[in-house]
C-alpha positions in Angstrom: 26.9 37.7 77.7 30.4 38.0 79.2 31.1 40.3 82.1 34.0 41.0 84.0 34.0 42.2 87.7 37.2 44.3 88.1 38.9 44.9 91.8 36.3 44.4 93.8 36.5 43.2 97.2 35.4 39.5 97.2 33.9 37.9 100.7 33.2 33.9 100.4 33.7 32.0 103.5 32.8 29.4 102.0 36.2 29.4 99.7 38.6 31.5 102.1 38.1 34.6 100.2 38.5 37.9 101.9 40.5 40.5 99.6 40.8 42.3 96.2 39.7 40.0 92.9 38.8 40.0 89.5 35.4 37.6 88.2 34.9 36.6 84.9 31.3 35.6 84.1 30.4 33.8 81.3 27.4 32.8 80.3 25.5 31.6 83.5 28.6 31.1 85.5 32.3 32.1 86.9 34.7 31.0 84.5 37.4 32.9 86.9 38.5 34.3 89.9 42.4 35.7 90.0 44.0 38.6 91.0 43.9 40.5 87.5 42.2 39.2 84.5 42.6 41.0 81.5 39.0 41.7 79.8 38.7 40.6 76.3 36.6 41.9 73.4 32.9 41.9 74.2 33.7 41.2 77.7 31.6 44.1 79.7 33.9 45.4 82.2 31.8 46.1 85.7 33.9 48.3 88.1 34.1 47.0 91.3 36.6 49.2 92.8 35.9 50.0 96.9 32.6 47.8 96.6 32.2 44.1 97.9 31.6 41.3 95.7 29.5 38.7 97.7 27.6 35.3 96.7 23.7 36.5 95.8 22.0 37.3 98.9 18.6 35.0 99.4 15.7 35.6 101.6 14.2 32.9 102.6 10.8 34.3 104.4 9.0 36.9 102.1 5.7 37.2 100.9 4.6 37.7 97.2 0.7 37.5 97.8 0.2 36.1 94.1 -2.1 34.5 93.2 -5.1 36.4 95.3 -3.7 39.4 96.9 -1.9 41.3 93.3 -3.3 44.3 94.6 -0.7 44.4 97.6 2.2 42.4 95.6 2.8 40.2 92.6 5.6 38.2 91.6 6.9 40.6 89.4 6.8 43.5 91.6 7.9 41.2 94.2 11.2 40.6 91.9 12.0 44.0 91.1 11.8 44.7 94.9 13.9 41.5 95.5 16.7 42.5 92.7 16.5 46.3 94.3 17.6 44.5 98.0 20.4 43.1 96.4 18.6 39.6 96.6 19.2 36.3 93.9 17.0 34.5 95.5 13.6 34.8 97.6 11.5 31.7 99.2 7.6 32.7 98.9 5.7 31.5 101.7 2.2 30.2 100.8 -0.4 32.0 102.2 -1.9 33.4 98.6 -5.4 32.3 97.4 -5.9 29.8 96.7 -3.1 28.7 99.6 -0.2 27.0 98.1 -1.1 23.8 99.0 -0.3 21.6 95.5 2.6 21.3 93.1 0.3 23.3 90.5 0.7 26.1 92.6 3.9 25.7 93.5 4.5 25.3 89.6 2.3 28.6 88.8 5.2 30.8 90.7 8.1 29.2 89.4 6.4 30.0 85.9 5.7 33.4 87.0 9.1 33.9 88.6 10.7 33.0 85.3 8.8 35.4 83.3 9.6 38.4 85.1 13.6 36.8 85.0 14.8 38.8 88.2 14.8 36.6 91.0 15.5 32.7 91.6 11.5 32.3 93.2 12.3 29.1 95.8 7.9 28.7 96.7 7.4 27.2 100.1 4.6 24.8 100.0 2.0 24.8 102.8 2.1 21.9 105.6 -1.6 21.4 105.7 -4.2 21.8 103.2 -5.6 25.6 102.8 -3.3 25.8 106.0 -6.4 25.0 108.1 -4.7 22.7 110.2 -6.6 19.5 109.8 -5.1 17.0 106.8 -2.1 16.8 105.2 -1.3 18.9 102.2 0.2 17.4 99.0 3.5 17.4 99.8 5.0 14.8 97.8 3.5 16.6 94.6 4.7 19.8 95.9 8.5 18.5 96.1 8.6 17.1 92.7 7.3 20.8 91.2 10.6 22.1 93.4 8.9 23.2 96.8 12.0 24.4 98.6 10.1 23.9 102.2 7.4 23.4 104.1 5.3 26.2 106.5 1.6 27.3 107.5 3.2 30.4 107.7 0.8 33.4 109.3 -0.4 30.9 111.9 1.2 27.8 113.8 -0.3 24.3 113.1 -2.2 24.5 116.8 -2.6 20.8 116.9 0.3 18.6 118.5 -0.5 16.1 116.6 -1.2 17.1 113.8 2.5 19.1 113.2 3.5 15.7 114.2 2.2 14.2 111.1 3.7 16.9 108.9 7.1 16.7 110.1 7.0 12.9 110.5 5.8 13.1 106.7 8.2 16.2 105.3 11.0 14.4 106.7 11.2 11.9 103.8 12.0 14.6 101.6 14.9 16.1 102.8 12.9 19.1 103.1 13.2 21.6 106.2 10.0 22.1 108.5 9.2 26.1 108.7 7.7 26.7 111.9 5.1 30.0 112.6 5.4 29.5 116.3 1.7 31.1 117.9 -0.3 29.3 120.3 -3.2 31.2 119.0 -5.5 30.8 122.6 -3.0 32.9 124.3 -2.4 35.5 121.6 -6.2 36.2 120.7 -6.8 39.8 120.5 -3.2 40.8 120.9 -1.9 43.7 118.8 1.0 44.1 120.3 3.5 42.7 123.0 2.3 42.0 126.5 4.4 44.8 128.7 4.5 48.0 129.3 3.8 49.7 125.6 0.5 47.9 125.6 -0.6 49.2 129.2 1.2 52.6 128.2 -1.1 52.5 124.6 -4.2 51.1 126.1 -4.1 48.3 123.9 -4.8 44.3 124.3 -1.1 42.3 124.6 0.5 39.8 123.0 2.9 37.7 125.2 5.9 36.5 124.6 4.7 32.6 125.8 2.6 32.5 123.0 5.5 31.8 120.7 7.8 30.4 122.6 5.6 27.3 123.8 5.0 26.6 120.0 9.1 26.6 120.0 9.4 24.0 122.8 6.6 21.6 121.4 8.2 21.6 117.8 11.6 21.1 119.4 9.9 17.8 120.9 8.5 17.1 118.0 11.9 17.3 116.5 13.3 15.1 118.7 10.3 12.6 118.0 10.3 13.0 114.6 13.8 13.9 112.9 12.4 16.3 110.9 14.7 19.4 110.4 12.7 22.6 112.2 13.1 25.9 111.4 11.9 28.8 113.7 10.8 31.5 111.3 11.2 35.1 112.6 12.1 34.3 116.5 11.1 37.4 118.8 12.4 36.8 122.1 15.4 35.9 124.2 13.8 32.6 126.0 12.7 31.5 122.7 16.5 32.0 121.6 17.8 30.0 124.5 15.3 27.3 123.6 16.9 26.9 120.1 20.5 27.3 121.3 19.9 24.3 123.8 18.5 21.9 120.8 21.4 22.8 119.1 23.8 21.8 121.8 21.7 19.1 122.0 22.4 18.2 118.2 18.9 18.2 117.0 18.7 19.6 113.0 17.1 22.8 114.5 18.0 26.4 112.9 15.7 29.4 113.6 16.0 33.1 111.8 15.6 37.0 112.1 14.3 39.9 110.7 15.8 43.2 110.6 12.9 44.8 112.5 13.2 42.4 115.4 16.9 43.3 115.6 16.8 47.3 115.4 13.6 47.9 116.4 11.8 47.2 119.7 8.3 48.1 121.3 9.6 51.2 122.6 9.9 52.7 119.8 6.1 52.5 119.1 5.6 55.5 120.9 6.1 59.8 120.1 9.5 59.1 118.4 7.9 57.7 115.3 4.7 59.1 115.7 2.3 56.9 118.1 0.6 54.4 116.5 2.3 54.2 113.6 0.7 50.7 112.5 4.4 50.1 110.2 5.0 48.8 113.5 2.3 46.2 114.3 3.7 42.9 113.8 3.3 39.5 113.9 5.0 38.6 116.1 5.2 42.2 117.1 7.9 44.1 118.5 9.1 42.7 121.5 10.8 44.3 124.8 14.4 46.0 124.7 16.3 43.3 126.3 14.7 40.7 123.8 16.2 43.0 120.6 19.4 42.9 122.1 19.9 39.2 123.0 18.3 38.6 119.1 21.6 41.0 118.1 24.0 39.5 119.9 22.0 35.6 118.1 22.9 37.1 115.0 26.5 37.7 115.8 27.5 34.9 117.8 26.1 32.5 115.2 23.1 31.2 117.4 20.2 32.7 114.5 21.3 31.0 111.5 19.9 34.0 108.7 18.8 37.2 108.6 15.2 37.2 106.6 13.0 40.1 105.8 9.3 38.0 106.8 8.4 41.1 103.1 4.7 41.5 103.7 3.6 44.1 101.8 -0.4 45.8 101.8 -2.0 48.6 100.7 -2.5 52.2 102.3 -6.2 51.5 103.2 -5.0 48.4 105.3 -2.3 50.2 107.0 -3.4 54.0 107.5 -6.2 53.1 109.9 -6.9 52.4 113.6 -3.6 49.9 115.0 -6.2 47.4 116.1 -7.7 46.4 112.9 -4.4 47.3 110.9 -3.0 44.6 109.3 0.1 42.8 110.5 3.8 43.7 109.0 6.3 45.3 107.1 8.2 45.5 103.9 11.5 44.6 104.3 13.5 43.5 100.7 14.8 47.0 100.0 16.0 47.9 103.3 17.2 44.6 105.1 21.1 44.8 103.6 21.5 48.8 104.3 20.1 48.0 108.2 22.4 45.5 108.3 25.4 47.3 106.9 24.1 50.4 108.8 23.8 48.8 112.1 26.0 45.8 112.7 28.8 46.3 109.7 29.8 50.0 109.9 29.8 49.7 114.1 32.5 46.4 113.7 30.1 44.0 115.3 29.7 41.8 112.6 32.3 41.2 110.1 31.7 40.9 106.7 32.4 37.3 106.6 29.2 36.5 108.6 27.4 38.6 106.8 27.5 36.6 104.2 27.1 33.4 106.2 23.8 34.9 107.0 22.4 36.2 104.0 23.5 34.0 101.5 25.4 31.3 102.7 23.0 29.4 105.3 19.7 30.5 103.6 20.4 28.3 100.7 21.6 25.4 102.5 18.5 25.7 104.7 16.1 25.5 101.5 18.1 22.6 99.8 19.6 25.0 97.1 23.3 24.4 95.6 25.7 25.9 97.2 26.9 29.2 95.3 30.7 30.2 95.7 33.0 32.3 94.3 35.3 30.3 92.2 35.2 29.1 89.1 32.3 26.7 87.7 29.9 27.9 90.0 26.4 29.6 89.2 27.0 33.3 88.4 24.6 34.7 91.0 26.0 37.8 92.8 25.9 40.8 94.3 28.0 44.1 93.9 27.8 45.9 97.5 28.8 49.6 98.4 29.1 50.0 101.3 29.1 54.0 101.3 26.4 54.6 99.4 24.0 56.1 101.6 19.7 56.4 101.0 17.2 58.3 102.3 14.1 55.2 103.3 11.2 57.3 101.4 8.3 55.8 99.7 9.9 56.6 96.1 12.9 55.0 96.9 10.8 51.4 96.7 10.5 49.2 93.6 7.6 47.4 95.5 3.6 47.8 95.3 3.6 48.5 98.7 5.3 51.4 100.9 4.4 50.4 104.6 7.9 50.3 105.7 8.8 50.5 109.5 11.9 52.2 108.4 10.7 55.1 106.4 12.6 58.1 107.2 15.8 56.4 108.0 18.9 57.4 106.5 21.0 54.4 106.0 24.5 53.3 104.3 25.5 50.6 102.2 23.2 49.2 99.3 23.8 46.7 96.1 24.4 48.1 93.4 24.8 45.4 90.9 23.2 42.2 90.6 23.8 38.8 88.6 21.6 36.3 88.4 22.6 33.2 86.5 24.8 35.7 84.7 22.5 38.3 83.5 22.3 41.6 85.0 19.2 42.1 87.3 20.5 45.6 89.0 23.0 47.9 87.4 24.3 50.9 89.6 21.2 50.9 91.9 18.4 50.7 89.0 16.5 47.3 88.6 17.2 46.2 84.7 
C-alpha cells in the first residue's frame, strides 16, 4: 500500500527537518520527502495539514504482563494501547511468568507481537534467572532471539557482585544494562516517599537513598565494567546529579523518565485527587516537589535521555483497595505524548525538536534499533501528531485492559492521530486499525 502524507509539519533532528513537507510511503518505507509531491493513482492521500509528522515514538519501559498476568494486559491489548499513544515501538520488560529469562521467551513475544501487527515489540530479557538475583540468566540465547536489553526490572540486583557479573557479561553484546535502582533493606515496607505526605498520611516511607545508592554502585560498576547502564525511571534530583556527573565523566551512562515523575509529585496524593487514591502509589513512588522540578528541567536541558511510560497495568480489585496492599503503578501509553504536549510543548519549554529526541530518537539508539529518519529509504514508521486536539483522560477513552491511570480526569491537548508502522496504518484519525 502507497500512502502519501500531504503538508504536514515534519520534525527530524536527526535530518535538519523542521517545516512544511510532503512523505511518500511505499511499501514498508519513505520513497520521498519534498516540498509537494503530486499523489498518483492508488496512492492514499493522508492530510497532514496543521499536524506534526514525527519519526514513530518508542517506549522503551512498559509492561505487557504476557505470558502469566493476561488478566491485567496481553500483548495484543498492550499493542492497541501502544498504537493509541502514538507509539511504533514498545520494549517489554520481563517480569511475566514464567520471567523472561530465555530466548524462547523472548521469541514467544516477538511471535505474539507480530500477530497482533500493531507495534514493533523490542522484549527486554531478564539479567538473572527468574530475576532472583543469584546466577546468570541466558543472555547470549536471549540476544540471538533479538533481546533489545537487559533488566530485573521491579527489583534491583541487591548483590554487588553479582550486577557485576551481569554487566561484565551483557557487555559483550553490545547490549545496554537497565538498571531498577532499590536497595530493598532500606525501602521495606515503604508505600510511599519518606517526607512529609507519609507522616501527614500515617503511612510507612520510602526514601529517596534507597534508589539513589543503587545509582552510585552501578555507576562504579560502570566504571569497572564498561557496560552501558541505564537508570530506568529516575525519581530524584541527587540521583540526577549522580548521572549528570558520569556523564561529564564520559562513562556510557543514560537514565530516563516517566511522565508521572515529571507532573506529578507526592503532594498531590492528598484531598485534590481524592486521598489515597492508590493510581498514585508507585514504585518508585512520587517523590518531593523540588525533586519533580529538577526531573523537568533533566528533561529539557538534555541531562534524562527519554521520556518512558514504566505502562503497568492491573485490575480494579488490585487497585480499588487499602494504598498499603495496593499494587504498585500506573498506565501510561495513552496519555504520555498529550502530558507531554500539554505540559512542556504548549508552555514553550521544550521545543518540538527535543521532543522528538526524547521519544523517538534516543529510545531507539538506547535499545540497539536502526535509526528511523525522515528521508527517503528509511523504515516507514511514523506518527501524525495534532497538537490541538484535546481529550478528556476517562476510563473509555483507553484501548488498554486496564484503567488505573494517575491522570484520569485530566483534560489534555495534543494526541496522534495517525500511525505507520512499517508502512501499514496502525491508527487512523485517533481509532486503533
Amino acid at each position: 500500500m502507497a500512502y502519501l502524507i500531504k503538508g504536514a509539519h515534519v520534525v527530524d533532528p536527526q535530518v535538519g527537518l523542521d517545516g512544511i513537507r510532503d512523505v511518500l510511503v511505499e511499501d514498508k518505507q519513505i520513497v520521498e520527502v519534498a516540498e509537494a509531491i503530486e499523489a498518483a493513482e492508488g496512492v492514499e492521500v493522508i492530510d497532514g495539514a496543521g499536524k506534526y509528522l514525527v519519526p514513530g515514538l518508542v517506549d522503551m519501559h512498559v509492561h505487557f504482563r504476557d505470558p502469566g498476568f493476561e488478566y491485567k494486559e496481553t500483548i495484543a491489548s498492550g499493542s492497541r494501547a501502544a498504537a493509541h499513544g502514538g507509539f511504533t515501538d514498545v520494549a517489554t520488560m520481563p517480569n511475566t511468568d514464567p520471567v523472561t529469562d530465555t530466548g524462547a521467551e523472548i521469541r514467544y513475544q516477538i511471535d505474539a507481537a507480530r500477530r497482533a501487527g500493531l507495534v514493533h515489540v523490542r522484549p527486554m530479557g531478564a539479567l538473572t534467572r527468574g530475576e532472583k538475583g543469584e546466577s546468570l540468566a541466558e543472555i547470549g540465547d536471549m540476544v540471538v532471539e533479538g533481546a533489545s536489553a537487559f533488566s530485573d526490572d521491579g527489583h534491583g540486583v541487591q548483590s554487588a557482585g553479582m550486577m557485576k557479573t551481569c554487566m561484565a557479561y551483557v557487555s559483550q553484546f553490545d547490549r545496554v544494562v537497565c538498571a531498577h535502582c532499590e536497595v530493598e533493606s532500606l525501602t521495606k515496607n515503604g508505600v510511599i516517599n519518606s517526607g512529609r505526605a507519609a507522616t501527614r498520611l500515617g503511612m510507612f516511607g520510602w526514601p529517596a537513598l534507597g534508589e539513589e545508592l543503587e545509582i552510585w554502585r552501578d555507576i562504579e560498576l560502570c566504571r569497572s565494567t564498561g557496560c552501558a547502564l541505564h537508570i530506568c525511571h529516575i525519581s530524584t534530583a541527587k540521583g540526577l546529579e549522580m548521572v549528570k556527573a558520569a556523564k561529564a565523566e564520559g562513562l556510557p551512562v543514560t537514565c530516563e523518565v516517566t511522565p508521572h515523575h515529571l507532573f506529578l509529585n507526592d503532594e498531590d496524593i492528598d484531598d485534590t485527587y481524592n486521598t489515597y487514591n492508590t493510581n498514585l502509589k508507585m514504585n518508585p513512588p512520587l517523590r518531593k516537589k523540588s525533586d519533580m522540578e529538577a526531573l523537568v528541567d533533566g528533561i529539557i536541558d538534555g541531562s534524562i535521555d527519554c521520556v518512558v511510560t514504566d505502562h503497568a497495568p492491573h485490575a480494579k480489585h488490585e487497585k480499588d483497595c487499602e494504598w498499603e496492599i495496593a499494587f504498585f503503578g500506573t498506565i501510561g501509553l495513552e496519555t504520555s505524548l498529550p502530558l507531554m504536549i500539554t505540559n512542556l510543548v504548549d508552555t514553550g519549554k521544550m521545543s518540538w525538536d527535543r521532543l522528538v529526541e526524547v521519544m523517538a530518537v534516543n529510545p531507539r539508539r538506547l535499545l540497539r534499533c536502526n535509526p528511523v529518519k525522515i528521508e527517503a529509504g528509511s523504515q516507514a514508521d511514523l506518527t501524525l501528531i495534532d497538537p490541538k486536539r484535546e481529550i478528556d483522560v476517562t476510563e473509555d477513552y483507553f484501548e488498554s485492559k486496564s484503567k488505573n491511570s494517575a491522570f484520569l480526569g485530566q483534560h489534555l491537548t495534543g494526541v496522534a492521530t495517525d500511525v505507520l508502522m512499517a508502512g501499514k496504518r496502525t491508527l487512523i484519525d485517533g481509532v486503533v486499525a
